[in-house]
N, C-alpha and C positions, 0 to 999 in steps of 0.2 A: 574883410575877413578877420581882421586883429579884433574886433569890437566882439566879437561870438565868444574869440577866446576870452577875452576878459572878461563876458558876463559870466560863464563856466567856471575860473578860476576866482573871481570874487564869490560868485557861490558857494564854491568850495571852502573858501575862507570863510565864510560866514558860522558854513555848519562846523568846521574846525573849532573857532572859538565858543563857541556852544557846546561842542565838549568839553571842552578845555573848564568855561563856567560849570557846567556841571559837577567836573574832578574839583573847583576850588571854592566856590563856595558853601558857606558851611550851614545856610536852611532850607529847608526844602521849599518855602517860598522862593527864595532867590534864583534858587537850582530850573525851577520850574520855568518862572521867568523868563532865563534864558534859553532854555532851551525851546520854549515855544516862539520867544522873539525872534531869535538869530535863524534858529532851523528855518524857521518859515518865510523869512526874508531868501535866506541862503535857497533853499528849495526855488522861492519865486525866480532868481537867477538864473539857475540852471536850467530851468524849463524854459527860460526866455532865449540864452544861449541854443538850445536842442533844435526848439522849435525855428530861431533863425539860420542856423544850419542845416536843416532839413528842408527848410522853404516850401511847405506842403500845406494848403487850408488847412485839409483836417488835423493837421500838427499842432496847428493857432489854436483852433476851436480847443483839442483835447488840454493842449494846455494850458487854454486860459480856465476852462474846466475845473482841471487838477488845482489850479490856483487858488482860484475862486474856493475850492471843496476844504484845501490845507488853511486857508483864511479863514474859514467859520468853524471849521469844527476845532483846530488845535487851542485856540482858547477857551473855548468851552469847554473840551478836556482839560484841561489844566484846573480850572475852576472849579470842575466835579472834583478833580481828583482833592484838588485843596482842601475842599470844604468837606470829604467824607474824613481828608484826615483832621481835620479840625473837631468835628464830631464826633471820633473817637478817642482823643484827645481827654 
């Protein structure tokens, strides 16, 4: 039961420092960066934690789902977003 909590609480700590980059770095490349890195790792966590505490298939399936869904698109966003500001630029 200790391993559930840890993936939960490393999750958490992930998206923590992801804000924390966010407040400290000073380009919006960098800013971006982390926050699609960390959140998304961190997100990957806690869904892993949920779903093992829950212990239900469709817990598994929806979250590896969600997973799968936060892996492709948050770097794509990030890349739109970079590149519409680079073009405005």
């Amino acid at each position: 039961m200790w391993w559930i909590y840890t993936f939960i609480l490393a999750g958490s700590l992930f998206i923590l420092i992801a804000s924390i980059g966010l407040i400290r770095f000073k380009d919006i490349y960098s800013r971006m960066h982390v926050t699609t890195k960390a959140s998304s790792f961190g997100i990957m966590l806690i869904l892993i934690g949920v779903s093992l505490y829950l212990n239900i298939g469709e817990v598994y399936l929806k979250a590896f789902f969600v997973i799968i869904f936060v892996y492709l698109t948050a770097p794509l966003a990030a890349h739109s977003i970079a590149k519409s500001n680079r073009d405005r630029s």
